[in-house]
C-alpha positions as CSV (number, residue, x, y, z in Angstrom):
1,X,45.3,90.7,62.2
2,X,45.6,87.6,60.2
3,X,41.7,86.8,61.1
4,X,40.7,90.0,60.1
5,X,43.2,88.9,56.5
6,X,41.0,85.8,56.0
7,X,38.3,87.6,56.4
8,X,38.8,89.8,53.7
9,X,40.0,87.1,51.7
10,X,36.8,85.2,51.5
11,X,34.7,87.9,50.3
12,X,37.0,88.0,47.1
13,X,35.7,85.6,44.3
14,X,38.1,86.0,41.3
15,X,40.2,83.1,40.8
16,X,43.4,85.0,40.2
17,X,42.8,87.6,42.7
18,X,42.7,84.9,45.2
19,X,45.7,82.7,43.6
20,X,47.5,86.3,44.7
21,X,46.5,86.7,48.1
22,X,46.7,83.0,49.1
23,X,50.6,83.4,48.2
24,X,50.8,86.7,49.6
25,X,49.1,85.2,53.0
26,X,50.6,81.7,53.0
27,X,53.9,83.7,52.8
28,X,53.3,85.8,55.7
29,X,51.6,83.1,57.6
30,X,54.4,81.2,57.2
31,X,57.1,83.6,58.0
32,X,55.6,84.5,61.3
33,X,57.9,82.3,63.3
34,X,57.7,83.6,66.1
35,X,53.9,83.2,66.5
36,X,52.8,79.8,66.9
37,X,49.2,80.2,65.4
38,X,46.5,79.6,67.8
39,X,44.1,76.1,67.0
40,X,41.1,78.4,66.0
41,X,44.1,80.4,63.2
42,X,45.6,76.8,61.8
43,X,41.8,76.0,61.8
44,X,40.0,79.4,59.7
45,X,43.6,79.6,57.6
46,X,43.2,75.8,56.2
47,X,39.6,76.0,55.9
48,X,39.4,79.1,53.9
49,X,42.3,77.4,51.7
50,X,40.3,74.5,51.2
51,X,37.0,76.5,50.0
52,X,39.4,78.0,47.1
53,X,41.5,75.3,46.7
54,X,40.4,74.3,43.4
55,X,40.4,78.0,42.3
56,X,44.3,78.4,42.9
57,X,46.8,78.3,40.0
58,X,50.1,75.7,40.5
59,X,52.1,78.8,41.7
60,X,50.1,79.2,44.5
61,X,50.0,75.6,45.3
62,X,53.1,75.1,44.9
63,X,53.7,78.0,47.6
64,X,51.6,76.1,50.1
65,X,53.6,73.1,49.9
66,X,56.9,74.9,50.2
67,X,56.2,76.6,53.2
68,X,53.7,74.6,55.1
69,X,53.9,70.9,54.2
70,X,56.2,69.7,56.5
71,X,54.9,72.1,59.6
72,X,51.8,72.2,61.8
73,X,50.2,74.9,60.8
74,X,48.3,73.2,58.8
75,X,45.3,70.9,59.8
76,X,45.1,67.4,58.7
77,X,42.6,67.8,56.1
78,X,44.9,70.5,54.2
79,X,47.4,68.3,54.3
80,X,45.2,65.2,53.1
81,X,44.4,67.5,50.3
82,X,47.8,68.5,49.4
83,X,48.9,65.1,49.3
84,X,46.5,64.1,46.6
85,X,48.5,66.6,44.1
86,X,50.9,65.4,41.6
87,X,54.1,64.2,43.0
88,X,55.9,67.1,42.4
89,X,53.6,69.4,44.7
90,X,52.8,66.1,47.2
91,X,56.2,64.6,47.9
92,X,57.1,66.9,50.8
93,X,53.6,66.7,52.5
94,X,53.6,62.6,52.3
95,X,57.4,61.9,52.9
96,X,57.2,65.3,56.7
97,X,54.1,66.3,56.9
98,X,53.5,65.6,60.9
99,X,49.5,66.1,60.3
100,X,49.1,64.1,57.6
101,X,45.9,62.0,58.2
102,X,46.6,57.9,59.0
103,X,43.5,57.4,56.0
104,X,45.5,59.6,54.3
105,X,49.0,57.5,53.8
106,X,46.6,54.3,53.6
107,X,45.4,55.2,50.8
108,X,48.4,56.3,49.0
109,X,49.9,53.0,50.3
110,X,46.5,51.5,48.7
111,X,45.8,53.2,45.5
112,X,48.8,55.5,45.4
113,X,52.1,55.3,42.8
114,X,55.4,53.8,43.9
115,X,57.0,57.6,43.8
116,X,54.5,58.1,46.5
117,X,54.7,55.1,48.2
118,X,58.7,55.6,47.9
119,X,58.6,59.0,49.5
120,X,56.4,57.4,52.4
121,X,58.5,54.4,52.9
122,X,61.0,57.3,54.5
123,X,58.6,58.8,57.2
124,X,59.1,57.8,60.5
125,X,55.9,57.8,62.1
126,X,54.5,54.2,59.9
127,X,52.1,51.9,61.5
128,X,52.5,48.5,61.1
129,X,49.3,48.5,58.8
130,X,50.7,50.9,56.4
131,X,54.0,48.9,56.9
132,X,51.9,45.6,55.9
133,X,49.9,47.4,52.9
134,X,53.4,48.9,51.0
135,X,55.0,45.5,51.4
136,X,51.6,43.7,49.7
137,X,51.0,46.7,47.0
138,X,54.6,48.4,46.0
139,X,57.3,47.0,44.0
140,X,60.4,46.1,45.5
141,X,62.2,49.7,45.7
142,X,59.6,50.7,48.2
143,X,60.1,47.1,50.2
144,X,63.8,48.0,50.3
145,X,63.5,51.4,51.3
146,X,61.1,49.9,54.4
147,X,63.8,47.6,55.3
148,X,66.9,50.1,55.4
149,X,64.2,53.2,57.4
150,X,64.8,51.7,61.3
151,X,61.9,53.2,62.4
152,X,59.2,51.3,60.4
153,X,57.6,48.6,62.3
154,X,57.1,45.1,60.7
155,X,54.6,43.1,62.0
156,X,55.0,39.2,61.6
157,X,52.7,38.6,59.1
158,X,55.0,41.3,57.1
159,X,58.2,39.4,58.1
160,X,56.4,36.2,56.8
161,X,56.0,38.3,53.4
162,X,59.4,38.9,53.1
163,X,60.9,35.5,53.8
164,X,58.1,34.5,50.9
165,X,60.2,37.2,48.8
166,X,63.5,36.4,50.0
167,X,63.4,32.6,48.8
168,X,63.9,34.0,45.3
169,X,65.2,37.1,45.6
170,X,68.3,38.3,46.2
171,X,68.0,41.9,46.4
172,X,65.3,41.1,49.6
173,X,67.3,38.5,51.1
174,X,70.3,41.0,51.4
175,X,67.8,43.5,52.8
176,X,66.8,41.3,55.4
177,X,70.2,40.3,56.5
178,X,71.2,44.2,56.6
179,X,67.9,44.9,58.3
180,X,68.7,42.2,61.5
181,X,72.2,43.6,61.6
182,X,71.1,47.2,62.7
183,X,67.6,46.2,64.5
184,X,67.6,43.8,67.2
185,X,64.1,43.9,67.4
186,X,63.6,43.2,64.1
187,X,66.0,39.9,64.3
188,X,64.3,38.6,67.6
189,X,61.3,38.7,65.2
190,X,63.1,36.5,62.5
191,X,64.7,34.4,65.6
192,X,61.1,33.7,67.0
193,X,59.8,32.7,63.1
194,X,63.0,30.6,62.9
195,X,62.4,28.2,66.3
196,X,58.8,27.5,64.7
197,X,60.6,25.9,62.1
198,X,59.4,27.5,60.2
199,X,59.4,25.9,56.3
200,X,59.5,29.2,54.1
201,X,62.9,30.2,55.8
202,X,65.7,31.1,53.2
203,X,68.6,28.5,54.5
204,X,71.4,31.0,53.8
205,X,69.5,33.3,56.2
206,X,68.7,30.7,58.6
207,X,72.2,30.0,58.5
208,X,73.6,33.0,59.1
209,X,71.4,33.9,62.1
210,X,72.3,30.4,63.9
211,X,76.0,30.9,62.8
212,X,75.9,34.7,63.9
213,X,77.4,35.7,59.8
214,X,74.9,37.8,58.7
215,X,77.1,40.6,58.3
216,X,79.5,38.0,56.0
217,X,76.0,36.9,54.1
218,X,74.7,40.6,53.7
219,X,78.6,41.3,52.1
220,X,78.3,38.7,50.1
221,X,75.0,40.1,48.4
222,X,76.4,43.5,48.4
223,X,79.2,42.3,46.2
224,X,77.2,41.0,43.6
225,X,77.5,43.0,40.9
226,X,74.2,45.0,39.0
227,X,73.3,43.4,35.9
228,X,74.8,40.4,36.7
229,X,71.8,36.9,35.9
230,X,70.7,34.7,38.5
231,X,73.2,33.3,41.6
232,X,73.6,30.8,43.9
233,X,73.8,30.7,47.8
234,X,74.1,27.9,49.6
235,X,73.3,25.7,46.7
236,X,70.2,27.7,46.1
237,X,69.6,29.9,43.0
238,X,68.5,33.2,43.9
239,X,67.4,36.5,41.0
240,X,67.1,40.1,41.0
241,X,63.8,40.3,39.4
242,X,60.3,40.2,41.5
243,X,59.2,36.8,41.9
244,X,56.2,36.3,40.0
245,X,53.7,35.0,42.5
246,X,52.0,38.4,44.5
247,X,51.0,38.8,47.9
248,X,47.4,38.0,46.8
249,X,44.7,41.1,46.7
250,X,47.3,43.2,48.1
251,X,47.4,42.5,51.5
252,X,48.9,40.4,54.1
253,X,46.4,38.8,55.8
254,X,45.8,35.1,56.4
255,X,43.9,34.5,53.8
256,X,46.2,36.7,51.3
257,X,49.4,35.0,52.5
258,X,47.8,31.2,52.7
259,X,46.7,31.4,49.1
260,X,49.9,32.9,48.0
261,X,51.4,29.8,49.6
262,X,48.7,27.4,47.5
263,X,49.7,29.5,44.2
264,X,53.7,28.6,45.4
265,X,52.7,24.9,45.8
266,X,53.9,25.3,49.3
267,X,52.1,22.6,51.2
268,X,55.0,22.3,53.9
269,X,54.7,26.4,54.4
270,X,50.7,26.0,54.4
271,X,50.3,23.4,57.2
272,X,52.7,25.6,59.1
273,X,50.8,28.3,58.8
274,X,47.5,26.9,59.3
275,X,48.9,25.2,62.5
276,X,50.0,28.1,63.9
277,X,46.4,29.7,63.3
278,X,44.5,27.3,64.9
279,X,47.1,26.3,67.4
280,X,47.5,22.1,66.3
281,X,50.5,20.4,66.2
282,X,51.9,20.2,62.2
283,X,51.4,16.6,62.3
284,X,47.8,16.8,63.6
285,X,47.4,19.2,60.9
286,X,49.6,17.5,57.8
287,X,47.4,13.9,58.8
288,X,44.5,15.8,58.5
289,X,45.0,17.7,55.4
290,X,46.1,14.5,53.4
291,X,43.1,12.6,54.6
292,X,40.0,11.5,53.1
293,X,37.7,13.1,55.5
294,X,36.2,15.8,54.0
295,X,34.5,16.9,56.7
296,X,37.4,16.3,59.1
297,X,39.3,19.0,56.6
298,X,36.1,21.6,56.8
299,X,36.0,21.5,60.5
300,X,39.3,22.0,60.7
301,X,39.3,24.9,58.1
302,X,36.5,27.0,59.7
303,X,38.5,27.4,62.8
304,X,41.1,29.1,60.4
305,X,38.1,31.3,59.8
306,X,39.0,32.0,56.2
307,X,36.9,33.1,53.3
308,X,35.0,30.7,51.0
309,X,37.2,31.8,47.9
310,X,40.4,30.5,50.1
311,X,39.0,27.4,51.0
312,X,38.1,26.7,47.0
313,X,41.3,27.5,46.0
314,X,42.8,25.2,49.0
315,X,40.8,22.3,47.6
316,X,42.7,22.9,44.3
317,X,45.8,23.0,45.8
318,X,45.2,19.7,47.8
319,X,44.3,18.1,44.8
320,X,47.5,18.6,43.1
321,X,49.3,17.5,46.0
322,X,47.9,14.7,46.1
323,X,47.0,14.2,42.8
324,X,43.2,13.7,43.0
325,X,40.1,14.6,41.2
326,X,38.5,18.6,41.5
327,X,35.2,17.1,40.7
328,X,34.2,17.9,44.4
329,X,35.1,20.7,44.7
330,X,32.4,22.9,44.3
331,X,30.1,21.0,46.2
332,X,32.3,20.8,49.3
333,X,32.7,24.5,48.7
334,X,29.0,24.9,49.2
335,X,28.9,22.7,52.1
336,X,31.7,25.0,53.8
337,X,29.8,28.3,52.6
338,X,26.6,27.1,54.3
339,X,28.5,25.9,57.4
340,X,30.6,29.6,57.9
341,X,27.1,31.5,57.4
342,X,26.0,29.3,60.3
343,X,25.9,31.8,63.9
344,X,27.6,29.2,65.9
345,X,30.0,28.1,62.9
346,X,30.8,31.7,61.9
347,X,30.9,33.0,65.6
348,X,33.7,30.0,66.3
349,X,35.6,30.7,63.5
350,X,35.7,34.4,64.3
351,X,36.7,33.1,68.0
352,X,39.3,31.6,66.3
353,X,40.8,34.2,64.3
354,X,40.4,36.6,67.4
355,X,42.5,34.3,69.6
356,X,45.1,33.3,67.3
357,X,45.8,36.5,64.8
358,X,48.3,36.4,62.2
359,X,50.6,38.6,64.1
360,X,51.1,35.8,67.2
361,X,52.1,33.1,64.7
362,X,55.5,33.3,65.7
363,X,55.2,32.4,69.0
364,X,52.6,29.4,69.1
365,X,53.3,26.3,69.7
């Protein structure tokens, strides 16, 4: 019977005629509980949808979401559809929809607003991708909506973020706290980064963890009154407000969070990281760095196996470390772009950043 429907319904071609019988069939498809619709009925039903889609009036979109967005009888690409609609039509397909397409929620995590991205911080089915991408792209809201869902994963390199956050504000460094209090999993992750010593560690979190308070320190923040200006901790001042240095590009990878570290004028936190990456010692690392050996410090970065851009804006940083002359730099930057186009260069450095990801930092050395 409902075949024979859609069957009907694609030989109509006026616009409202069709806004009519999509409501009057999404309603009865919908209300057919209990018959689970067959692969081949979810399949023709969403497909014929989708050749009309852009003929429908709101009415009748707005009928589709309300009774199919958060079911399955829908197939993904409806739903991937659906979810490109205003947020008041897509926020119940992005925050339940179970068939949702992965590409889907990446791009709204990519490209998407923070309504959206708010919405999706609440699902419970996140990958540690999309995870790593609304931490890099959203503002803070979505970040603290992440931290208080217990089932979205955080992957080390998105931990690392949030430490970055957290060493300013105070609004992520109570998230945190709260976060480790209800998810062991999530504090083994912040125990492993903290026996790294690990340099971009927020004491009053560090403390708390090796003093076991972290329910006293996330109290503490949650006392703080709204609207109050900046505080200290622990003899550090901490703000409400974003800090103004971004995840760069809006990602987290190594490159991203290593030259968010060199815009931080973070050497300690760079050398820790880059150590970790390549799987030196800090020392071996912090000699090297501060040397006059330029091609000492290229070797060493192409194991790192990051992009010529990073490595240019690593020789600025150095430089104002240790207050010395740019003049070089863009001829050492063409001497490190000729070496990573090299096959055995750029196949070792990609050796590299295969054996050591991101995501294992916490445990090396």
């Amino acid at each position: 019977m409902l075949i024979e429907q859609l069957e009907q319904l694609a030989r109509i071609k006026e616009p409202e005629a069709r806004s009519k019988l999509i409501r009057t069939l999404v309603g009865e498809y919908a209300r057919s509980e209990d018959h689970d619709p067959t692969e081949n009925e979810r399949e023709l039903f969403s497909r014929i949808v989708l050749s009309v889609f852009d003929q429908l009036d709101r009415s009748a979109r707005y009928e589709l979401v309300v009774r199919l967005a958060k079911t399955n009888r829908i197939i993904p690409d409806l739903a991937d559809r659906l979810a490109q609609e205003d947020f008041a039509l897509s926020e119940p397909v992005i925050e339940c929809s179970p068939v949702i397409s992965e590409d889907a929620l990446m791009a709204i995590a990519t490209n998407g607003g923070n309504d959206k991205r708010a919405v999706m911080a609440h699902r419970d089915d996140l990958s540690e991708e999309i995870t790593d991408k609304l931490i890099a792209r959203s503002d803070r809201s979505v970040v603290y909506a992440l931290l208080e869902n217990l089932d979205a994963p955080f992957s080390v390199r998105g931990v690392l973020a949030l430490l970055i956050f957290a060493n300013t504000e105070v609004e992520v460094l109570g998230g945190l706290a709260r976060r480790a209090l209800r998810d062991n999993e999530f504090l083994e992750t912040q125990v492993q980064i903290l026996e790294t010593n690990c340099p971009i560690f927020p004491a009053p979190l560090k403390r708390a963890i090796e003093e076991e308070t972290l329910e006293k320190l996330a109290a503490q923040i949650n006392n703080i009154k709204r609207g109050k200006g900046d505080i200290e901790i622990d003899g550090i001042i901490y703000s409400r407000h974003e800090a103004s240095v971004q995840i760069a590009n809006g990602e987290l990878s190594f490159d991203a969070i290593l030259r968010t570290l060199f815009e931080e004028q973070r050497l300690d936190a760079a050398i820790w990281l880059i150590s970790r990456k390549i799987n030196l010692a800090d020392d071996v690392v912090s000699d090297t760095l501060k040397s006059d050996a330029d091609g000492a410090i290229m070797r060493l970065m192409l194991q790192t196996g990051i992009h010529e851009k990073t490595y240019r804006d690593f020789l600025k940083a150095r430089c104002e470390w240790l207050d010395r002359s740019t003049r070089s730099i863009p001829e050492l930057v063409m001497r490190y772009k000729k070496e990573l186009k090299k096959p055995r260069n750029a196949a070792a450095a990609a050796a590299a950043a295969a054996a050591t990801p991101l995501g294992a930092t916490a445990t090396a050395h």
